[in-house]
DSSP file (Angstrom, degrees, kcal/mol; ACC not computed):
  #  RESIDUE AA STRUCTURE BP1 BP2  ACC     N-H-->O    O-->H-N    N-H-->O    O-->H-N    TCO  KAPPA ALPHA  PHI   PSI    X-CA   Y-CA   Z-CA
    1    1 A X     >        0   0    0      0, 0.0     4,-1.6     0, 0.0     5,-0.2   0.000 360.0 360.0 360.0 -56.9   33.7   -4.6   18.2
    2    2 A X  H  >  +     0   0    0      2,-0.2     4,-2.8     1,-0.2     5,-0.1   0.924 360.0  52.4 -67.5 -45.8   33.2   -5.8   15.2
    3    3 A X  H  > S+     0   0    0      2,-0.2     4,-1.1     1,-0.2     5,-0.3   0.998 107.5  60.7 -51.6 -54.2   32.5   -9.8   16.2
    4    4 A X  H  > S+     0   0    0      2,-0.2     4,-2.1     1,-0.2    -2,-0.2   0.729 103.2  41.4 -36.1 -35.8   29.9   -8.4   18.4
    5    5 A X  H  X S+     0   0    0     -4,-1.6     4,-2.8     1,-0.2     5,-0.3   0.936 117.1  54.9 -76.8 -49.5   27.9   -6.7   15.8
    6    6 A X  H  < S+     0   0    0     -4,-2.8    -1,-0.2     1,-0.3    -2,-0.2   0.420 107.3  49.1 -79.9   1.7   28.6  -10.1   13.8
    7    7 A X  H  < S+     0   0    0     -4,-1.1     4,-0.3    -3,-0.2    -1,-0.3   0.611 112.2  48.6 -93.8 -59.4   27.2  -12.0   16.6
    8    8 A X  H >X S+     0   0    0     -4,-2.1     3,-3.2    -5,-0.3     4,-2.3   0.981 106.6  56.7 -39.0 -54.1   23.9   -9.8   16.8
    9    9 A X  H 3X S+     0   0    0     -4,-2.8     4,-0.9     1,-0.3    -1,-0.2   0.640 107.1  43.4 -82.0  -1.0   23.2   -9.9   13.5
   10   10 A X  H 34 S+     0   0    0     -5,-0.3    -1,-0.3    -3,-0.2    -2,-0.2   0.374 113.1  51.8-120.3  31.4   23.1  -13.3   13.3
   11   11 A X  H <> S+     0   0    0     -3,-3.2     4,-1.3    -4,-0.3    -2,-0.2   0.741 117.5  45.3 -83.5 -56.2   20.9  -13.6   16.8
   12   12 A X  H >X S+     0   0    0     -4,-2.3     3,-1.8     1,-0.2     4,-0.7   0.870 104.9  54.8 -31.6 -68.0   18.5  -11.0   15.2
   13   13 A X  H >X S+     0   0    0     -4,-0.9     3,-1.9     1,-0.3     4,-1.1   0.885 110.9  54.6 -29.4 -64.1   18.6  -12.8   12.0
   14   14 A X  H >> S+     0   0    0      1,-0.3     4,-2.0     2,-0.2     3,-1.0   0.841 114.3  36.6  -3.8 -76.8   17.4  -15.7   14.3
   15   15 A X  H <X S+     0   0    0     -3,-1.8     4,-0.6    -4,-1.3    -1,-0.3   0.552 104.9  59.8 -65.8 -16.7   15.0  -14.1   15.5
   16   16 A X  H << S+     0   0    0     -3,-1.9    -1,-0.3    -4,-0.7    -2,-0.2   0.307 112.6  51.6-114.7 -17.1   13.7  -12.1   12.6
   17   17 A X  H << S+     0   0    0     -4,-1.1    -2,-0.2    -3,-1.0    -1,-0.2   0.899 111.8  47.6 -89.4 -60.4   13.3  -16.1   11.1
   18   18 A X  H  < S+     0   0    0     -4,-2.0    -2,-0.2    -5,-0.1    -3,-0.2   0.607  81.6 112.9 -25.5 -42.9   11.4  -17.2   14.3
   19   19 A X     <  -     0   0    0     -4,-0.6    -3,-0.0     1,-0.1     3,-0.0  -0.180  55.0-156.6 -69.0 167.3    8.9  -14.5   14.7
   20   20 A X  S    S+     0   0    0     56,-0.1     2,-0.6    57,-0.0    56,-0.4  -0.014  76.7  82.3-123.0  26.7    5.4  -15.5   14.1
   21   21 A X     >  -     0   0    0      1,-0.4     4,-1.6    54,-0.1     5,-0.4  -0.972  62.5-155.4-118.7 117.9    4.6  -11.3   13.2
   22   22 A X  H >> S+     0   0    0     -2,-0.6     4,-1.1     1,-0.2     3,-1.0   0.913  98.3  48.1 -30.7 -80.5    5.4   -9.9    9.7
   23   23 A X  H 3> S+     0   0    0      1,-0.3     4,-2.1     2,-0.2     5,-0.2   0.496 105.2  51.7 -75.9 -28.6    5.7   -6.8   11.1
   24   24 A X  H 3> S+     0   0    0      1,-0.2     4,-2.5     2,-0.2    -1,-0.3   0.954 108.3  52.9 -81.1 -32.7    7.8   -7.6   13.8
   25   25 A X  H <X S+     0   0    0     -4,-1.6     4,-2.3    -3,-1.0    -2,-0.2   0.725 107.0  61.1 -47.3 -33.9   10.4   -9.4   11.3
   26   26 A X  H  X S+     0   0    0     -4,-1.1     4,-1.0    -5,-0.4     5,-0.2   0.978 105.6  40.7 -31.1 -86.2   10.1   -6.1    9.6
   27   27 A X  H  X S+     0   0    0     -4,-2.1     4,-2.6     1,-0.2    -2,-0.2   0.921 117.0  47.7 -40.1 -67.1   11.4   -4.2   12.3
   28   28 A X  H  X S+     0   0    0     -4,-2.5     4,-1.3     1,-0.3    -1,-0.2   0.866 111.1  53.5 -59.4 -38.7   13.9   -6.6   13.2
   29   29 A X  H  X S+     0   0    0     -4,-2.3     4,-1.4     2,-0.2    -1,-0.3   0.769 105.9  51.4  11.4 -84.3   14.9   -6.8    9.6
   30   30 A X  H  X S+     0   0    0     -4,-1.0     4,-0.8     2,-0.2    -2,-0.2   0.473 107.1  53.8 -55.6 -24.8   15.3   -3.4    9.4
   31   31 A X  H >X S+     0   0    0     -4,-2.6     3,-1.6    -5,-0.2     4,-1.3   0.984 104.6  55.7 -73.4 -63.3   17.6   -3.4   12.6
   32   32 A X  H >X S+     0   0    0     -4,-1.3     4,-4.5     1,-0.3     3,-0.7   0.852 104.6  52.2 -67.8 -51.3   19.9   -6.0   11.1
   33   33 A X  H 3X S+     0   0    0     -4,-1.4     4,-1.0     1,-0.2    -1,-0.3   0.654 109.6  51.8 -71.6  -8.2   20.5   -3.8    7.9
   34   34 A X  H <X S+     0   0    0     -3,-1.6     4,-2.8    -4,-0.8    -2,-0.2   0.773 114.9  39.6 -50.0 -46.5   21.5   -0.8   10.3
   35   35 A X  H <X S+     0   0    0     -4,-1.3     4,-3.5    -3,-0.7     5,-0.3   0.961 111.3  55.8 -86.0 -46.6   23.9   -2.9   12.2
   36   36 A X  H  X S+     0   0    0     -4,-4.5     4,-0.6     2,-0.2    -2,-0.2   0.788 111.3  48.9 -44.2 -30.3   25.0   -4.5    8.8
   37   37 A X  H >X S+     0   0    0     -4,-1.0     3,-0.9     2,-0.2     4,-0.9   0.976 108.4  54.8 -50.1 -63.3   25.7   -0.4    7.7
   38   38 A X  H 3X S+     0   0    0     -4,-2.8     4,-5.6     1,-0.3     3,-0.4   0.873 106.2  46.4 -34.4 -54.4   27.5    0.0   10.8
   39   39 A X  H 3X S+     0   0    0     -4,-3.5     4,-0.6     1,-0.2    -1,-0.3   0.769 109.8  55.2 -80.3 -10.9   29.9   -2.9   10.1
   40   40 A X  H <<>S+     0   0    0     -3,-0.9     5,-1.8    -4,-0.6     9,-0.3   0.734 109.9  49.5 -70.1 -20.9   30.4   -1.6    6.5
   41   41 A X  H ><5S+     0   0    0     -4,-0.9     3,-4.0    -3,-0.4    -2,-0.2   0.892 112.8  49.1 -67.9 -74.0   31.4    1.8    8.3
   42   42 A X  H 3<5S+     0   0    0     -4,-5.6    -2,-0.2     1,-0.3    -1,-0.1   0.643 106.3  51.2 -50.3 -19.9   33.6   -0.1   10.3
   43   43 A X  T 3<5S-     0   0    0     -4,-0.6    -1,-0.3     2,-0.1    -2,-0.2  -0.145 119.2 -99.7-109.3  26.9   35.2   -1.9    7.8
   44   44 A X  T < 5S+     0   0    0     -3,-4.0     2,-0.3     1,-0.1    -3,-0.2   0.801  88.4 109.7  88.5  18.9   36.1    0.9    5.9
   45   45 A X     >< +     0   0    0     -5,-1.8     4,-2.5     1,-0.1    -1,-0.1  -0.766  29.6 166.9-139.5  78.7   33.4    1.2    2.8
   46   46 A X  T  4  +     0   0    0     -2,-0.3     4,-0.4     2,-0.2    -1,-0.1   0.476  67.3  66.0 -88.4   3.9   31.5    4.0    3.8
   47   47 A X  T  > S+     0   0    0      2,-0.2     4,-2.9     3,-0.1     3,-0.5   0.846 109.3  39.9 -39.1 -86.2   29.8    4.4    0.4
   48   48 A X  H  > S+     0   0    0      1,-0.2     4,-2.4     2,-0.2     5,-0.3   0.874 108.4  58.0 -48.4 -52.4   28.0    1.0    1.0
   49   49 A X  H  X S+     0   0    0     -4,-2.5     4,-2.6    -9,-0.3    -1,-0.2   0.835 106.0  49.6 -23.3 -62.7   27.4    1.7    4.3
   50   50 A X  H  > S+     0   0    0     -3,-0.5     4,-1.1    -4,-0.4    -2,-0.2   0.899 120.5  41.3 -23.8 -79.7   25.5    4.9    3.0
   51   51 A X  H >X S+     0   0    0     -4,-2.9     3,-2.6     1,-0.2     4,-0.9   0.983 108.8  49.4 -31.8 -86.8   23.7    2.7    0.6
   52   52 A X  H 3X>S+     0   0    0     -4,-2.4     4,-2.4     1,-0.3     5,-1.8   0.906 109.4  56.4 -45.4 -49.7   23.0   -0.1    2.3
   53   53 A X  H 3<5S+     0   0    0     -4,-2.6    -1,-0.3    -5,-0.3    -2,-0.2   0.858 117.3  41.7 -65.0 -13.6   21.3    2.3    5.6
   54   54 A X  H <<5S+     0   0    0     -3,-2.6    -1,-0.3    -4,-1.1    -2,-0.2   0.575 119.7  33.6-113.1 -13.0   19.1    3.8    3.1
   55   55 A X  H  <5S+     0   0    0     -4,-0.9     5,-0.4    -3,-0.2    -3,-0.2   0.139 122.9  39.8-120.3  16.3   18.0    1.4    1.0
   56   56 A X  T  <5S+     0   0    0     -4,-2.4   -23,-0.2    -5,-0.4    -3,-0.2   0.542 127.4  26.0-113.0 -32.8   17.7   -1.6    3.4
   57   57 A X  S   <S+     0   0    0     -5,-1.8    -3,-0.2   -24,-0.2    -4,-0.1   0.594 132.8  40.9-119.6   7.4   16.4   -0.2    6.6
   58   58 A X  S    S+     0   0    0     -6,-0.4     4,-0.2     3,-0.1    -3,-0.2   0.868 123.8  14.6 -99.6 -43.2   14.8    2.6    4.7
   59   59 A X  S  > S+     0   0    0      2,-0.1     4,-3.1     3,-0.1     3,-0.3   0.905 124.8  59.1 -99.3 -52.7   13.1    2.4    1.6
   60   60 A X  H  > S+     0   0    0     -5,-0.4     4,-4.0     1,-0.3    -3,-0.1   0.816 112.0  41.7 -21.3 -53.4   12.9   -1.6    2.0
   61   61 A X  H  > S+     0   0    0      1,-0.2     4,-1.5     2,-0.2    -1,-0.3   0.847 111.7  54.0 -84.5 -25.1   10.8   -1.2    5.6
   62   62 A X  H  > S+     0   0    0     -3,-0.3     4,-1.6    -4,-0.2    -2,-0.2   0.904 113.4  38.1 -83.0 -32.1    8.6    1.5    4.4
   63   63 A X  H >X S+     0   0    0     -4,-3.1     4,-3.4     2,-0.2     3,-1.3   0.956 122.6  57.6 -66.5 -52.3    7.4   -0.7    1.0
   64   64 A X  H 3< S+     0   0    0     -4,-4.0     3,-0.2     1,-0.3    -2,-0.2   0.707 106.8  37.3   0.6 -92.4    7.5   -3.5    3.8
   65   65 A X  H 3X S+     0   0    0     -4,-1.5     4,-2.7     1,-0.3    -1,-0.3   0.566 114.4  59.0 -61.1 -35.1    5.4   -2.3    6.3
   66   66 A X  H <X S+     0   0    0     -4,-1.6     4,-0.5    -3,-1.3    -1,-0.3   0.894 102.9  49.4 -56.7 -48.7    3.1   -0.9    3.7
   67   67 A X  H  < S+     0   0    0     -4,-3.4    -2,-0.2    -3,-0.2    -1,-0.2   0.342 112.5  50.7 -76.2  12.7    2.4   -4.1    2.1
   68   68 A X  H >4 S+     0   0    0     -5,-0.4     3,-1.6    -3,-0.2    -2,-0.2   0.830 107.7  48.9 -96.6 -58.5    1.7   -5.6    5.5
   69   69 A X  H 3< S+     0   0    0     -4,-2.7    -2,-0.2     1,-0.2    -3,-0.2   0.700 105.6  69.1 -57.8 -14.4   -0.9   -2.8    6.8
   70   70 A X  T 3< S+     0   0    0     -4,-0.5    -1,-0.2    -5,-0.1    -2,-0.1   0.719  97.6  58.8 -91.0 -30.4   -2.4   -3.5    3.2
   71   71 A X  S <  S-     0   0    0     -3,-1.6     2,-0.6    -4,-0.1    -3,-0.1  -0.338  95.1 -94.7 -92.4-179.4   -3.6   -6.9    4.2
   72   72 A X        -     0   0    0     -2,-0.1     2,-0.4     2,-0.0    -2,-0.1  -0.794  41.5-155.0 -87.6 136.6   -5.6   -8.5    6.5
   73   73 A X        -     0   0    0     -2,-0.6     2,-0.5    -4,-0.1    -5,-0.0  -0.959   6.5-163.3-112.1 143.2   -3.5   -9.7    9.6
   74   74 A X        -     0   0    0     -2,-0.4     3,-0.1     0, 0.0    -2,-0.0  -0.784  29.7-106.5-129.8 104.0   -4.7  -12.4   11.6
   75   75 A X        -     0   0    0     -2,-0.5     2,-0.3     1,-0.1   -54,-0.1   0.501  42.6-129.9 -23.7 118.2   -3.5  -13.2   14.9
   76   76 A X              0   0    0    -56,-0.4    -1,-0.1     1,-0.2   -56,-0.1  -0.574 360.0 360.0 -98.5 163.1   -1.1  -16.5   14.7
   77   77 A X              0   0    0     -2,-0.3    -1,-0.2    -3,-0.1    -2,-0.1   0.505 360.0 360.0-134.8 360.0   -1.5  -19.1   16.7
């Protein structure tokens, strides 16, 4: 179980380098620190875990995403 999630996160990660969207790197972003909670869960630190889901795929994506809508986006190409 636990290689799998360590195997996601670093396709996401991938991907989340690759994308040509802010926004979508966001999101994906924010995924990676969910599953990164998860494997702190799993490995027994359920403190950090706690942490980590709330201030990585939560407070982190909401300033995110704000400072994204805040600019002009312009399709890349």
């Amino acid at each position: 179980m636990i290689e799998l999630i360590l195997l996601t996160l670093v396709v996401l990660c991938l991907f989340a380098l690759e994308s040509r969207d802010l926004l979508t790197g966001t999101i994906v972003l924010s995924v990676v620190s969910l599953l990164s909670a998860l494997l702190l869960y799993l490995l027994h630190a359920p403190d950090v875990a706690i942490t980590e889901a709330a201030v990585g795929a939560g407070v982190s994506t909401v300033i995110f995403v704000w400072a994204i809508k805040a600019t002009d986006r312009k399709d890349a190409t």
